[in-house]
Structure formats: structure tokens, C-alpha cells
C-alpha positions in Angstrom: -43.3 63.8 -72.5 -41.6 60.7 -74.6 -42.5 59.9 -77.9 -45.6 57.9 -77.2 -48.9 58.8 -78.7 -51.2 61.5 -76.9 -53.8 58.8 -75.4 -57.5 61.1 -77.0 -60.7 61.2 -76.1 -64.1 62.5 -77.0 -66.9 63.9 -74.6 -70.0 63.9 -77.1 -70.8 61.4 -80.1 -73.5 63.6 -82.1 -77.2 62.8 -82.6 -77.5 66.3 -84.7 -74.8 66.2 -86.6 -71.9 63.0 -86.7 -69.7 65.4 -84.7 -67.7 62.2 -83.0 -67.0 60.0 -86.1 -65.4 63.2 -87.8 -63.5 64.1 -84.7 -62.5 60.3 -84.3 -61.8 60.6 -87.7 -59.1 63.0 -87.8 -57.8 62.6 -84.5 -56.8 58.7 -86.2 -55.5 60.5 -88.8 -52.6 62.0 -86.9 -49.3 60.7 -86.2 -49.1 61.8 -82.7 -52.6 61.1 -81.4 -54.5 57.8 -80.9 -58.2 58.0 -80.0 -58.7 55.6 -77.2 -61.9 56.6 -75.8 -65.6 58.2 -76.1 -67.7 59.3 -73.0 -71.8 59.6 -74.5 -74.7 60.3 -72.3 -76.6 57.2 -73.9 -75.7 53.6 -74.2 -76.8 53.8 -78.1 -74.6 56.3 -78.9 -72.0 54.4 -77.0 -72.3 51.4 -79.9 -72.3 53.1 -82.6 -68.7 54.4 -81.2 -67.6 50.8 -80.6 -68.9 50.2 -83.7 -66.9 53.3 -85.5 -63.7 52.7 -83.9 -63.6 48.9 -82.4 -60.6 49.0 -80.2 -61.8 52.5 -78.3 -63.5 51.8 -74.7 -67.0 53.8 -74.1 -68.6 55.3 -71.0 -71.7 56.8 -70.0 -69.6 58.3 -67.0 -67.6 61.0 -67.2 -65.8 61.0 -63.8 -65.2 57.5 -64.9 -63.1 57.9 -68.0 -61.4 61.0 -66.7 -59.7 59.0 -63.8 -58.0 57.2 -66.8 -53.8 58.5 -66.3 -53.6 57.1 -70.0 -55.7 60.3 -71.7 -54.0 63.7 -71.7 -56.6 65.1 -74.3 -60.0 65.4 -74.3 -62.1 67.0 -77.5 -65.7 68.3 -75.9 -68.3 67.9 -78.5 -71.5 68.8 -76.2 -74.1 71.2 -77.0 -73.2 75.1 -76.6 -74.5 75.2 -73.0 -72.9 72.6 -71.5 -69.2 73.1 -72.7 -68.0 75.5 -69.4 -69.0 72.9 -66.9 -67.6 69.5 -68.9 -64.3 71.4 -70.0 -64.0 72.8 -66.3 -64.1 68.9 -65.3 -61.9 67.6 -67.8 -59.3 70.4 -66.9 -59.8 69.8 -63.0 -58.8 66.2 -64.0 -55.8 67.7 -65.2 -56.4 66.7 -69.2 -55.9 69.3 -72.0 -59.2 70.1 -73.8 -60.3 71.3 -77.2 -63.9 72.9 -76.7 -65.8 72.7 -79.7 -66.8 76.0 -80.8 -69.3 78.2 -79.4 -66.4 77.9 -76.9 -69.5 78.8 -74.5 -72.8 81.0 -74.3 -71.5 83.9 -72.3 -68.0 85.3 -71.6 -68.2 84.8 -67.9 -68.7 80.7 -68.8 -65.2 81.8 -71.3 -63.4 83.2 -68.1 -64.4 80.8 -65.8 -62.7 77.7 -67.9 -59.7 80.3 -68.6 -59.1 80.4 -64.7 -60.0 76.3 -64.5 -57.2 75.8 -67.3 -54.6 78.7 -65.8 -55.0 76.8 -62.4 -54.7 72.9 -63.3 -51.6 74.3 -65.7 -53.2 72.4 -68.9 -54.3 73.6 -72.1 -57.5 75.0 -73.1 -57.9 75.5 -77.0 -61.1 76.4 -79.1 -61.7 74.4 -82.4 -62.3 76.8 -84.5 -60.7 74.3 -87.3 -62.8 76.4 -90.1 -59.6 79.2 -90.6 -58.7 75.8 -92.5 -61.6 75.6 -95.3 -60.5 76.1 -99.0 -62.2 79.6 -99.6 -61.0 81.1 -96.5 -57.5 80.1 -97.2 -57.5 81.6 -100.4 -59.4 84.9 -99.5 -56.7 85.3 -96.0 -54.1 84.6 -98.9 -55.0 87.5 -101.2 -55.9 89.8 -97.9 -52.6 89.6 -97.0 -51.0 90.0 -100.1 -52.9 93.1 -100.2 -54.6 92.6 -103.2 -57.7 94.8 -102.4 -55.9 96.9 -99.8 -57.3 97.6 -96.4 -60.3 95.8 -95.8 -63.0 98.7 -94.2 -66.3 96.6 -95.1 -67.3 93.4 -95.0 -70.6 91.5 -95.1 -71.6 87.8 -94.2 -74.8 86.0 -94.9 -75.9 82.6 -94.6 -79.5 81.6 -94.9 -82.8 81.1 -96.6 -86.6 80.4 -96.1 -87.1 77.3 -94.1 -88.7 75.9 -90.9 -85.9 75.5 -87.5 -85.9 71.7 -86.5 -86.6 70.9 -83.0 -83.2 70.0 -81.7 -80.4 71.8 -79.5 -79.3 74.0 -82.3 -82.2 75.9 -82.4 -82.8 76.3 -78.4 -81.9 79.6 -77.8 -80.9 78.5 -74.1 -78.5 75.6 -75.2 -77.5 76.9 -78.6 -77.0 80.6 -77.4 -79.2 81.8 -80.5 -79.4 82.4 -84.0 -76.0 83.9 -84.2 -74.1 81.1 -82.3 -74.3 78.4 -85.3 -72.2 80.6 -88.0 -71.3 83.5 -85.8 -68.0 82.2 -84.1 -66.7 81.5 -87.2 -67.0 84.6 -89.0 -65.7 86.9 -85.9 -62.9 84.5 -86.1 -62.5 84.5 -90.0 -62.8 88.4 -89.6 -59.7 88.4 -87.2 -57.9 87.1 -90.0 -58.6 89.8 -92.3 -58.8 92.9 -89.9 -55.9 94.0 -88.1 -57.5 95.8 -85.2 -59.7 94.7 -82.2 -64.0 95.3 -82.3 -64.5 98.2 -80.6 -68.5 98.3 -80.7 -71.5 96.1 -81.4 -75.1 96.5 -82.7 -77.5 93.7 -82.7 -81.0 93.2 -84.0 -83.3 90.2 -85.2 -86.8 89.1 -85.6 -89.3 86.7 -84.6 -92.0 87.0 -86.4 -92.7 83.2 -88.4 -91.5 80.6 -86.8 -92.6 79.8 -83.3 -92.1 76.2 -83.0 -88.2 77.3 -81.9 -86.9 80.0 -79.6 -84.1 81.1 -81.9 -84.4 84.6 -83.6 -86.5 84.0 -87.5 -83.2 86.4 -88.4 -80.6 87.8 -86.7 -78.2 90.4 -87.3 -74.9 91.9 -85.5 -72.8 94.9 -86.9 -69.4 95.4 -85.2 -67.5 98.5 -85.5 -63.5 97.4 -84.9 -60.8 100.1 -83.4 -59.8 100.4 -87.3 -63.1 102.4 -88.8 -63.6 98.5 -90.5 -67.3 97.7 -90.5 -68.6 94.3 -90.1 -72.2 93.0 -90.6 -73.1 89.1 -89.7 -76.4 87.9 -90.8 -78.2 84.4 -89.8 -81.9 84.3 -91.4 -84.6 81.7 -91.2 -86.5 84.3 -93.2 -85.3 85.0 -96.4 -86.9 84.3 -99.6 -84.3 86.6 -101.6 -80.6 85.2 -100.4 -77.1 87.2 -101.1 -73.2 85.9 -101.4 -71.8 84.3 -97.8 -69.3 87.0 -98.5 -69.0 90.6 -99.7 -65.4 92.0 -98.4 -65.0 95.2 -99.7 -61.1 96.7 -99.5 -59.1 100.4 -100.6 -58.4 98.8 -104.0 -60.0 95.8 -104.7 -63.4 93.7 -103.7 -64.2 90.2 -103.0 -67.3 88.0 -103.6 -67.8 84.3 -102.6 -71.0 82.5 -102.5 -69.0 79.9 -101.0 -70.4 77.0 -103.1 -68.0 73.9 -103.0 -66.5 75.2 -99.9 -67.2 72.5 -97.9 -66.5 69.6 -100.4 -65.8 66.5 -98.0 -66.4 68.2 -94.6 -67.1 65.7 -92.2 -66.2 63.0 -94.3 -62.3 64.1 -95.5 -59.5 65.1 -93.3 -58.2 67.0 -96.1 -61.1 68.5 -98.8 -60.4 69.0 -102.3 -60.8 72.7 -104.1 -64.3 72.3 -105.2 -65.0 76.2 -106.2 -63.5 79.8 -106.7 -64.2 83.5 -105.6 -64.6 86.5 -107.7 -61.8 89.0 -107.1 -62.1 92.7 -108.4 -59.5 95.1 -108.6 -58.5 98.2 -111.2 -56.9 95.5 -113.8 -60.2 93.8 -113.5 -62.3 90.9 -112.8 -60.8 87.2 -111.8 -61.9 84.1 -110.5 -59.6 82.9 -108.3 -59.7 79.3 -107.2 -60.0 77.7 -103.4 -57.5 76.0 -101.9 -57.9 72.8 -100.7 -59.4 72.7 -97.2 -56.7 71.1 -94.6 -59.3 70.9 -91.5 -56.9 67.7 -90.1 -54.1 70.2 -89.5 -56.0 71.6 -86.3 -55.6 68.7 -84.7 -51.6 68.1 -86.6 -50.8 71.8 -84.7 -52.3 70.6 -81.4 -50.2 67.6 -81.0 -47.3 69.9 -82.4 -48.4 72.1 -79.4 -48.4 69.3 -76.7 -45.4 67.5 -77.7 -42.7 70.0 -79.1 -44.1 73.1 -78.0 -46.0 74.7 -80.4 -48.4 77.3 -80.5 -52.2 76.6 -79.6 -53.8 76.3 -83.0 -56.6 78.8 -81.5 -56.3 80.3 -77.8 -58.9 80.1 -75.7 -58.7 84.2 -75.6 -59.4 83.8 -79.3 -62.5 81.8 -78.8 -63.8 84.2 -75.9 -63.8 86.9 -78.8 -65.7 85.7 -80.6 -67.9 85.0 -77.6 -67.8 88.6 -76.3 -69.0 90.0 -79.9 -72.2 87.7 -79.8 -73.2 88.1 -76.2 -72.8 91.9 -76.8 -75.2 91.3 -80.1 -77.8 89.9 -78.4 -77.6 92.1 -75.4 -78.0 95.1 -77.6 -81.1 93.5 -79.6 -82.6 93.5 -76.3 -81.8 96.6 -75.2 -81.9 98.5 -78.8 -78.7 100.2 -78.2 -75.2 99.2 -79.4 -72.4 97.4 -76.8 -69.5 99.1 -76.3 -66.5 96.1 -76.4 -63.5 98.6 -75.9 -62.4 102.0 -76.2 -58.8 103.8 -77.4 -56.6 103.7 -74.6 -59.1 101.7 -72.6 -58.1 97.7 -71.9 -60.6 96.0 -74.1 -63.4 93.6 -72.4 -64.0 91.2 -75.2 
């Protein structure tokens, strides 16, 4: 494919959250990419693009910018809901997508961009650049060093008391729900950490305060993986008393991270200083032990790698439909009050 720069582009400029300036932001920050355009459904987020990055072009058309031969990548930054249809038109145009994670709502949308991206023989990878923060680097580091042994528990919260906003993110029908904002990320963190597929998954949640939103008050999803290892996510609107983001508990050792400092620079860095520590227990004791910086540029370093010398996909799209196929299942089995079976031994798995 030469030595030329992969011509990038952005579906999606943000109005929650500056989504497009962070994406622009590291994609500039790459040797092998140059960001050359932004497709936005208004004209107002079109200037502040032009006004971000002067020398990229900006349409309101989709169609429009895709019939451009000089853009061979395309970063989809949409709300939850409308990622299956926009990557399944960017891959029919024969470009090579990242989908922002959720990689979709439901695992039929997953395997319907799967097929779009086996047929048009492009790329389809999830950015799920968050395996890159500075406290999940460091606990993946002393997981597999095997510092606490085998991990058999571990338990994610994220939360407090407060009112939903009225955008997107907390529209059950484009978001997905409660467990779609941190949800893909920990089923992906947790396929760091445990070395065996989810086998089944419980869901619950509530809604009980806040009615000005369709999302779940608080939500819940325990998933039982082919190991024994236990997994409970938890996403609350609702809680006056909160716990640690993480409680990973192991055959000879524990972790605890409240995560604080985590996120030093996200959204503004393409690489993010260590800005905090976890605590680690073992038999010899009780340590801090410190982050590591947080690299989230080098998702889009390893997809360039990927299109140019043949590197592996930073995160498959068969990754991101895991995740996927755990949450569906969650809230499928809130509804129905009985857990979702994912696979089985000597079954092929569904999720």
C-alpha cells in the first residue's frame, strides 16, 4: 500500500462529550495517519471541526465524503444505536472502520457489520482503547505475573447519587441502557484477567427515582465464565454509600483500586501521566503499587501497524461483540428474571 499516510476520517464530532477533537487528536498524533476529514450531522458542529483542525474538509453528507478514494479509514463516533448502520455504509464503501465502543446495542447489529466487513474484505475494529489506561496496565501486569494467583472473583462499581441528564447516554433505546456506558469496558478489561470464556449471565436493576430518563436508576450483571471465575458489574444512579471501581480477588493475593487519577489527561493527552496507585495484598503483605502511565494513542499506533505492515487488529470486532453478547444477555435476563446461558462445555459458544 506505499508509504503514504492512511488518508482518516471521523463520522461524529461530539455535542456530549468532545469525542471528535480527542479522536482528531490522536489520529494527528500518529506517524502513519493524517486526519483529512469529519462528516457531522450539523453545520455547527462542522465549524467547530474546521476550526479544530483547519486544513480537514467537513460534510453533513455521508455518502458524500465516502466517495472520497483518498480515505481508507473511518473512526465512527455516533451514538450506540446508530453505529451498525453508519459502519455497514462506511465498509460497503470499501473503507476500514474503528466503531466506537458499544460496538452496537444487540449482537445481531455485531454480526451484521461482521458479515458487511467479511464481504467488502476491509477491517472492522472496536475501540476499546481503555485496555490502555494507567491502572489497568498495571493491574493486567501483576495478573499475569501471577501475583495473586488465579483470579475466581472480581467486582466493578462505578457510581453515586445523582440525577441522569437528558441526552443520548441515558436513552435506553440509543445508549442500550445503564450498563452500556462502563459495561464494554469491564467485560473487555475482565478478558484480560480471566482466561476462560462467560459461560452464563444474571441481570437485574431498578427504577425506582429517577423518571425523567429511561435508563435503569442501577443496574447489575453477574457473569459466571467456563472457569468457576465470578464477575459482578455494577452501574448506579442510586447510591448514596459508593465502593472501590475494583475489588479482584485471586488464590493468593487481592487487589483494590478506586481508580482515582486513572484518567489523568484523558481526552486531552495522547499519552496520560501515572496520577495514582492500587493496593495489592498478598501473604508478605500490603503494597501500593503505582499506575502506569496511560498510552490511549497506541490504539490508533497498532491500527496503522495493522493496515500498513500487517499487524494485528488492536481489538477484533469478535472481541467487541463479547462484550456485546454479555450485556444484551443482562438485560434480557433483568426482564425475564432468570439467568442467560452464553455457552456451555463442549457446546460452540454464542457470545
Amino acid at each position: 500500500m506505499g508509504r503514504e499516510k492512511i488518508g482518516s476520517a471521523l463520522v461524529g464530532y461530539g455535542t456530549t462529550f468532545n469525542w471528535g477533537w480527542t479522536h482528531g487528536h490522536w489520529i494527528e498524533a500518529v506517524e502513519d495517519l493524517r486526519l483529512i476529514a469529519v462528516c457531522t450531522r450539523t453545520a455547527e458542529s462542522a465549524a467547530r471541526a474546521r476550526r479544530d483542525f483547519p486544513r480537514v474538509d467537513t460534510y453533513t453528507d455521508l455518502g458524500q465524503m465516502l466517495r472520497r478514494d483518498d480515505i481508507e479509514l473511518v473512526s465512527v463516533l455516533t451514538p450506540h444505536h446508530t453505529h451498525a448502520a453508519i459502519t455497514i455504509e462506511c465498509l460497503n464503501a470499501g473503507k476500514h472502520v474503528i466503531v466506537d465502543k458499544a460496538m452496537a446495542i444487540t449482537v445481531a447489529e455485531c454480526d451484521r457489520m461482521i458479515e458487511a466487513a467479511e464481504r467488502a474484505d476491509r477491517t472492522l475494529a472496536v475501540f476499546h482503547n481503555r485496555r490502555h489506561d494507567g491502572n489497568i496496565r498495571a493491574i493486567t501486569d501483576v495478573i499475569r505475573q501471577g501475583a495473586i494467583g488465579q483470579v475466581f472473583h472480581a467486582e466493578f462499581f462505578a457510581g453515586g447519587y445523582r440525577a441522569p441528564g437528558s441526552g443520548w447516554y441515558d436513552d435506553e433505546a440509543a445508549s442500550g441502557g445503564a450498563l452500556y456506558t462502563y459495561g464494554p469496558h469491564v467485560v473487555d478489561w475482565l478478558s484480560l484477567w480471566v482466561p476462560a470464556p462467560p459461560q452464563q449471565v444474571m441481570g437485574f436493576d431498578h427504577k425506582l427515582v429517577w423518571r425523567q430518563s429511561s435508563n435503569a436508576d442501577h443496574a447489575q450483571a453477574i457473569i459466571r465464565y467456563e472457569n468457576g471465575c465470578v464477575a459482578e458489574i455494577t452501574v448506579s444512579r442510586l447510591a448514596y454509600l459508593g465502593k472501590p471501581q475494583w475489588t479482584i480477588l485471586g488464590t493468593q493475593g487481592a487487589i483494590i483500586d478506586t481508580a482515582q487519577g486513572a484518567l489523568a489527561g484523558y481526552m486531552r493527552d495522547a499519552i496520560g501521566p501515572s496520577a495514582g496507585s492500587f493496593r495489592l495484598r498478598t501473604a508478605e503483605g500490603e503494597r501500593e503499587i503505582p499506575y502506569r502511565e496511560s498510552d490511549w494513542v497506541t490504539y490508533y499506533v497498532d491500527m496503522a501497524n495493522h493496515l500498513r505492515r500487517g499487524a494485528p487488529v488492536p481489538v477484533t470486532a469478535e472481541e467487541g461483540r463479547r462484550s456485546i453478547a454479555v450485556l444484551e444477555a443482562a438485560a434480557r435476563s433483568a426482564k425475564r428474571g432468570q439467568p442467560q446461558q452464553l455457552s456451555a462445555p463442549g457446546v460452540p459458544a454464542t457470545w
